[in-house]
SEVEX-354260 format. One record per residue (C-alpha): x, y, z. Coordinates in nm, 3 decimals, decimal comma, always signed. Example, Ala and Ser with C-alpha at 12.3 -4.5 7.8 and 13.67 -1.06 7.14 Angstrom:
BEGIN
xx_yy_zz
+1,230_-0,450_+0,780
+1,367_-0,106_+0,714
END
This chain:
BEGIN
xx_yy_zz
-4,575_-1,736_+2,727
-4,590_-1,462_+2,512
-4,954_-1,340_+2,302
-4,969_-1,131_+2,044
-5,174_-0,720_+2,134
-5,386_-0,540_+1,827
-5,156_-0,330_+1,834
-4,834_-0,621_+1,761
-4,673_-0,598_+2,028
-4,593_-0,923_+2,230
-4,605_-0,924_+2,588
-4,346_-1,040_+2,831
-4,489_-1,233_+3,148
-4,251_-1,470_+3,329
-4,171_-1,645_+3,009
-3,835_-1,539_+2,858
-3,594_-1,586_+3,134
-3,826_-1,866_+3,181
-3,700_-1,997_+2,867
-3,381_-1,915_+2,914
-3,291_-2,013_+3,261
-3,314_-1,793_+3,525
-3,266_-1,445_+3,457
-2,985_-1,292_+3,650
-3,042_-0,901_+3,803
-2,879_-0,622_+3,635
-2,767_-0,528_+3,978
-2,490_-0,745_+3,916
-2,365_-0,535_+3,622
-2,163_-0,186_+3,697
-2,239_+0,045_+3,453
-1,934_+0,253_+3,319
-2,090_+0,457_+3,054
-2,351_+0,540_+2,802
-2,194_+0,455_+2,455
-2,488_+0,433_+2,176
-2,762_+0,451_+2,141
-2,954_+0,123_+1,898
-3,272_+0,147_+1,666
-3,482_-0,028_+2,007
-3,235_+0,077_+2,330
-2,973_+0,276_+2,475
-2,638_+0,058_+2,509
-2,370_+0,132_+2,795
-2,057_-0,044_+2,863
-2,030_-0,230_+3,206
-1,841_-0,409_+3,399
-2,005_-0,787_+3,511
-1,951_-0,810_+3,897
-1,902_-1,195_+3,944
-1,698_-1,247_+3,606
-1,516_-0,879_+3,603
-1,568_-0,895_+3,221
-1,646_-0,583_+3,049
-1,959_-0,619_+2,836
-2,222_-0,436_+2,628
-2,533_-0,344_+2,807
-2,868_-0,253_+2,605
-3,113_-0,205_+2,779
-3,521_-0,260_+2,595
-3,674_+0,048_+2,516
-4,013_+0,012_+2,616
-4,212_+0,271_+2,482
-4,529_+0,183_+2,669
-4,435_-0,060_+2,954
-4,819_-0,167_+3,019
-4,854_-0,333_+2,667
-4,512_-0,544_+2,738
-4,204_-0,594_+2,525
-4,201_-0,437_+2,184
-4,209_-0,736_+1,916
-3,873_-0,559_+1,758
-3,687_-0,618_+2,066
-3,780_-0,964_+2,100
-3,732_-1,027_+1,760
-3,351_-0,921_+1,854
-3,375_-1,179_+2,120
-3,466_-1,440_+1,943
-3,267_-1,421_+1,633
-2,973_-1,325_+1,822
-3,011_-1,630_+2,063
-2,986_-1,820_+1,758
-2,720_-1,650_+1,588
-2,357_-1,807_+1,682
-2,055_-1,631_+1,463
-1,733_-1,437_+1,498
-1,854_-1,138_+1,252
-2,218_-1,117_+1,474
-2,227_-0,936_+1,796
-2,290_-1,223_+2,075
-2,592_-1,221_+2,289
-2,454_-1,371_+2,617
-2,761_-1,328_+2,860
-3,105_-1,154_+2,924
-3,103_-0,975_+3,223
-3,392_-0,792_+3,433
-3,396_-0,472_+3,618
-3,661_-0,404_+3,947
-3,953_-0,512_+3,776
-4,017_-0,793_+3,454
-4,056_-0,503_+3,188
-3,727_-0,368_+3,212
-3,502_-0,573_+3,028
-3,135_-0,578_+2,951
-2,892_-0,734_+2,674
-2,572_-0,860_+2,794
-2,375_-0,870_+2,467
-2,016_-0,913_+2,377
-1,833_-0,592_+2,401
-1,661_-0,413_+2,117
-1,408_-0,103_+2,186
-1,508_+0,045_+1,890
-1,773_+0,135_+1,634
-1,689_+0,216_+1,303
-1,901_+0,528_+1,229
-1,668_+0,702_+1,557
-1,356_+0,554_+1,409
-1,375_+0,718_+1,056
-1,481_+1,060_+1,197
-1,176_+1,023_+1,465
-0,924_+0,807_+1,308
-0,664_+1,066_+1,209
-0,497_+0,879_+0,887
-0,812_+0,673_+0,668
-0,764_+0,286_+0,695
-0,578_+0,192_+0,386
-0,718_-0,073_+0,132
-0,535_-0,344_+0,306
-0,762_-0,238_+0,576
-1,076_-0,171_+0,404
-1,062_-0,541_+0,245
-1,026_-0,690_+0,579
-1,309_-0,472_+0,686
-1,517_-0,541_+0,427
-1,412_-0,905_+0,402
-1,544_-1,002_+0,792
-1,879_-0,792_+0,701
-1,919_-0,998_+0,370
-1,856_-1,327_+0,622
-2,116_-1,242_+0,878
-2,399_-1,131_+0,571
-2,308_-1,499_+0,422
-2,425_-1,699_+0,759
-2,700_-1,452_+0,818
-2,824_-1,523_+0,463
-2,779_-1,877_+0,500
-2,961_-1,872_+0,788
-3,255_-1,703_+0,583
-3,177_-1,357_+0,781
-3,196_-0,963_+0,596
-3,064_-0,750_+0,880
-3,282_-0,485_+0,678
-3,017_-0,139_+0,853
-2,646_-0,225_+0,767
-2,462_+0,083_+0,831
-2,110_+0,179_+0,956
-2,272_+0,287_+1,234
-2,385_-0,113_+1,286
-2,044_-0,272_+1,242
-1,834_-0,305_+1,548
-1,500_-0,380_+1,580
-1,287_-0,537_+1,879
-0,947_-0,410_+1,978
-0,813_-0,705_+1,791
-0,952_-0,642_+1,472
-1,243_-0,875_+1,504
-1,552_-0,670_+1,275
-1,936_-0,720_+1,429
-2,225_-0,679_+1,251
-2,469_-0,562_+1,547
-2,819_-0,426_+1,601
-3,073_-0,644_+1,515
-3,381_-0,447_+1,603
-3,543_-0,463_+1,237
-3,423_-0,766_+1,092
-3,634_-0,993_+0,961
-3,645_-1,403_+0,853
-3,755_-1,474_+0,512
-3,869_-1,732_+0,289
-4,003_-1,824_-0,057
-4,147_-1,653_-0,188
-4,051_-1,315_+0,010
-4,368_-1,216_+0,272
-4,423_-0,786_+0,189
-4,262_-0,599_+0,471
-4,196_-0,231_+0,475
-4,008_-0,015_+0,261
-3,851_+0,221_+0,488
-3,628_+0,007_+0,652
-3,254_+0,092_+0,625
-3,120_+0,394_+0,691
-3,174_+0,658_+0,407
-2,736_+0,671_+0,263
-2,745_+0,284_+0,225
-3,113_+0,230_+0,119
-3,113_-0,018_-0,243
-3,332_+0,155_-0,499
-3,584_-0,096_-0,519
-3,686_+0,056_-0,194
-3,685_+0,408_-0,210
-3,952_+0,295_-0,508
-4,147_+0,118_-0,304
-4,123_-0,225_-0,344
-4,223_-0,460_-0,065
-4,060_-0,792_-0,148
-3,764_-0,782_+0,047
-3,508_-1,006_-0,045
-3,095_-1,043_+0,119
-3,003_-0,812_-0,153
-3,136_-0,492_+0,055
-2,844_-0,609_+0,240
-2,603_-0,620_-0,014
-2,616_-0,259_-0,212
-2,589_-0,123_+0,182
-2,272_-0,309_+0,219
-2,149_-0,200_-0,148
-2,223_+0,139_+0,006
-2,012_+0,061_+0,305
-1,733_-0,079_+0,086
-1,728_+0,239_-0,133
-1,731_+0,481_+0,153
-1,445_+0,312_+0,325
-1,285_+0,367_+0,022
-1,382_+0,674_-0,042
-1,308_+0,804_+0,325
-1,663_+0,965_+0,319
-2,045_+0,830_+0,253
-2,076_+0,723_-0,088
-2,486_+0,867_-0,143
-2,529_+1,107_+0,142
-2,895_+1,189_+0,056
-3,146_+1,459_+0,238
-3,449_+1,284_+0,136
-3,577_+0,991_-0,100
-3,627_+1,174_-0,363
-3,275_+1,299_-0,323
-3,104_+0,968_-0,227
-3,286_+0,842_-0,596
-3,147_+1,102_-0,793
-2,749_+1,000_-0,634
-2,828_+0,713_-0,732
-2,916_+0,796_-1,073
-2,599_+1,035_-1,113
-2,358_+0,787_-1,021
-2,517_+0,478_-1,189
-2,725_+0,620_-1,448
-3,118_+0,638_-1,494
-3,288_+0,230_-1,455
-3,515_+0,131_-1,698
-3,640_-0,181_-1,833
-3,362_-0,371_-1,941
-3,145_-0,328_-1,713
-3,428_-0,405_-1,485
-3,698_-0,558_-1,545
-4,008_-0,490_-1,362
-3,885_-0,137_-1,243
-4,140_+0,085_-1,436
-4,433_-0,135_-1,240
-4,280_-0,052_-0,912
-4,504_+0,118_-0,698
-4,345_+0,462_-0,653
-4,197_+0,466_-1,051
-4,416_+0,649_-1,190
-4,434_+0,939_-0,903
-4,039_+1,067_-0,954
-3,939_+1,185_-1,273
-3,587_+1,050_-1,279
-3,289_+1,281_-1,473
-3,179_+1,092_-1,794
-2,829_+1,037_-1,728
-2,670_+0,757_-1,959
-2,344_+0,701_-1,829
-2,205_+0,483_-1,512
-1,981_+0,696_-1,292
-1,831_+0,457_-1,038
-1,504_+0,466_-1,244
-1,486_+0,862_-1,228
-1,533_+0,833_-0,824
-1,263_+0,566_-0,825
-1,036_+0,629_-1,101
-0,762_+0,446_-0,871
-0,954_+0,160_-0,765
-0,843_-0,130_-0,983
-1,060_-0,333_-1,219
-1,136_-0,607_-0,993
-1,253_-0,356_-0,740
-1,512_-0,184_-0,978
-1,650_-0,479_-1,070
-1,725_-0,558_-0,730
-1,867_-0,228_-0,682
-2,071_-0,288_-0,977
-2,169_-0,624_-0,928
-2,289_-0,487_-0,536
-2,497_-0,192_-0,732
-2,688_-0,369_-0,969
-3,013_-0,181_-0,998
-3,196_-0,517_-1,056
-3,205_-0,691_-0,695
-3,186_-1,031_-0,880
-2,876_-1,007_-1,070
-2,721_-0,825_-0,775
-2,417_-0,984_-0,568
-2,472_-1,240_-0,310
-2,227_-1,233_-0,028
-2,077_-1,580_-0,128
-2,004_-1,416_-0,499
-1,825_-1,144_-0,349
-1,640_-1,356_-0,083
-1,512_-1,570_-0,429
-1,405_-1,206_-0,563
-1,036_-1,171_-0,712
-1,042_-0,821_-0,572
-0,974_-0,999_-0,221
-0,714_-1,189_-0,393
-0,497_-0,904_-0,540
-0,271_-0,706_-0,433
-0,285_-0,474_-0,134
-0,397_-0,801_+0,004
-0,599_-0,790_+0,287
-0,434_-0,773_+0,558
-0,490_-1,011_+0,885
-0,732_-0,867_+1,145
-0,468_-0,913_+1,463
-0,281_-0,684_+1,248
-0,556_-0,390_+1,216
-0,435_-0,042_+1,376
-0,581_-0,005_+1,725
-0,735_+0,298_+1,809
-0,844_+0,524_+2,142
-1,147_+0,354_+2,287
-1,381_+0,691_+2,099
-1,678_+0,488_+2,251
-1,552_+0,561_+2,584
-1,471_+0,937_+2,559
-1,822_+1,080_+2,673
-1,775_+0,909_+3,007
-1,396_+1,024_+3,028
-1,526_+1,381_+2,919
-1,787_+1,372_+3,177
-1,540_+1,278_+3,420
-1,295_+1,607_+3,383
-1,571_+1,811_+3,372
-1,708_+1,702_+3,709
-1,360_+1,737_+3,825
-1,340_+2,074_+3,710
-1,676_+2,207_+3,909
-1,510_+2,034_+4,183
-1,185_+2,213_+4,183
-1,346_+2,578_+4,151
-1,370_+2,727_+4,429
END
C-alpha cells in the first residue's frame, strides 16, 4: 500500500510487486551497457538470464531513498502497466535490486533511438521514411489520447525504433491523465525545442494538444534534417515561434492576451507565416499539415486522428512499410563497444 508524503512523494512498502505478482531479482538480468539516460532513471540494455532475451533496463532514480519511490516513477508504472500498443514502449516486469527501494523496469528493447540516428545516420531518411516515422508516432498519440493520456515531453530523443522499423513512443516519467475540464498542472513540462506556445506563456490547462505542436515539431525536423525551433531560452523559443508563424493575437487566438505570461514579453510584429519559405518543396498537403499541427490556438489545433485522416499520408512518396525502413548500426550500443577497445588497449600496452 502506497501513502502519499508532504512532500508528494508516494512510498513503496511491499506493495507493488505485491500487486503485480512476485517481483523477480535483477540478479537475473546481465547488464550489457549503459544506453540513456530517461527524465526519472538511467536505462541499460541487458540480457534476461532464464529467457536470453535482450531487454531495456531502467532502473528508478531515487533521489532520496528514505522518503520511497518518487510519484513520477510510479506514475510510469502505472500508466505503462496499462498501456498495451505497438507504437508504446512495453513494460514487461518490475524488478527489485538488494533492497525494496531500488527498482528496475524491464521494458521491450529498441536498437535504436532516433535523436542518435539523425546525428549518425549518414544519408537523412527520405520522406517515404519520415511519413512512416511520423505516421507510427501519430498512431501511438491517438491511443494515448483516447486513453485520456498527454505524454507532456515528446521529443526525438523519446521515440524509439526497433531494427524492424517498429517506432516507440517511450519515457513516461511526466505524463499525465486528464479529464474535463483539464486539472492546472505545470508549465514547464516538455522539453524547451518542442514546447506549444500556450506554454512558454504560461498557461496551466493542459490539454493533448501540448502533444501535438511537439510532434508537428518532430515532423518538420525530420523533414528538415535539423530541429525546427532550436531555442536558448523561453523568451527565445517565443520569438522562433513568432518568426516562423507570425506574432498571435486575438483572433487568431482567442484568449491569448489574458494568458498569464502575455503581457511580460513584448513579442516582434511579424505578419507573415513562413512555413512555406522553410519548405518551399514540401507539397501542399504537407504544409497544411504542418499548419494545421501549429495552430497557435490549442483548440483549433490538430488532433492525432485528423492528421492520421491527412491526404499528405496518401500522396505520393507514399509512406513506405516499416519492415522496409533502412537498418542502421546499433549507435545505442557504441559506448559499451568503445569502452571495450579502450580497455583492450590499456591492456595491450606494455
Amino acid at each position: 500500500v502506497w501513502r502519499e508524503e508532504p512532500w508528494r512523494r508516494h512510498r513503496l512498502d511491499a506493495a507493488l510487486c505485491f500487486q503485480l505478482g512476485r517481483c523477480r531479482s535483477v540478479k537475473e538480468f546481465e547488464k550489457l551497457n549503459r544506453i540513456g539516460e530517461g527524465t526519472y532513471g538511467i536505462v541499460y540494455r541487458a540480457r534476461d538470464t532464464l529467457t536470453d532475451e535482450t531487454v531495456a533496463l531502467k532502473k528508478v532514480r531515487m533521489d532520496n531513498e528514505k522518503d520511497g519511490m518518487p510519484i513520477s516513477s510510479l506514475r510510469e508504472i502505472t500508466l505503462l502497466l496499462e498501456l498495451k500498443h505497438p507504437n508504446i514502449v512495453e513494460l514487461k516486469e518490475v524488478v527489485v535490486g538488494n533492497h525494496l527501494e531500488s527498482i528496475f523496469l524491464v521494458m521491450g528493447y529498441c536498437e535504436q533511438d532516433l535523436a542518435s540516428l539523425l546525428e549518425n545516420m549518414q544519408t537523412p531518411f527520405s520522406e517515404a521514411q519520415v511519413k512512416c516515422i511520423i505516421l507510427q508516432v501519430l498512431k501511438g498519440l491517438q491511443y494515448l489520447h483516447e486513453n485520456y493520456i498527454i505524454h507532456r515531453d515528446l521529443k526525438v530523443s523519446n521515440l524509439l525504433m526497433t531494427d524492424k522499423g517498429c517506432v516507440k513512443i517511450a519515457d513516461f516519467g511526466l505524463a499525465r491523465t486528464y479529464g474535463m475540464p483539464p486539472k492546472p498542472m505545470t508549465p514547464k513540462v516538455v522539453t524547451l525545442w518542442y514546447r506549444a506556445p500556450e506554454l512558454l506563456l504560461g498557461m496551466t490547462t493542459q490539454t493533448t494538444s501540448i502533444d501535438m505542436w511537439a510532434a508537428g515539431c518532430i515532423l518538420a525536423e525530420l523533414l528538415a534534417h535539423k530541429p525546427l525551433l532550436p531555442g536558448t531560452s523561453e523568451i527565445h523559443q517565443i520569438d522562433l515561434i513568432v518568426q516562423l508563424l507570425g506574432t498571435p493575437n486575438e483572433n487568431i487566438w482567442p484568449g491569448f492576451s489574458k494568458l498569464p505570461l502575455a503581457t511580460q514579453y513584448t513579442l516582434r510584429k511579424q505578419p507573415y507565416n513562413n512555413l512555406k519559405h522553410r519548405f518551399p518543396w514540401l507539397s501542399e498537403a504537407g504544409l497544411r499539415l504542418l499548419n494545421f499541427l501549429f495552430m497557435y490556438d490549442p483548440k483549433k489545433r490538430a488532433t492525432a486522428k485528423d492528421c492520421l485522416e491527412s491526404s499528405y499520408f496518401k500522396e505520393k512518396p507514399l509512406p513506405c512499410e516499416p519492415e522496409l525502413m533502412p537498418t542502421f548500426p546499433h549507435h545505442r550500443n557504441k559506448r559499451a563497444a568503445s569502452t571495450a577497445v579502450e580497455s583492450q588497449a590499456k591492456r595491450s600496452k606494455p
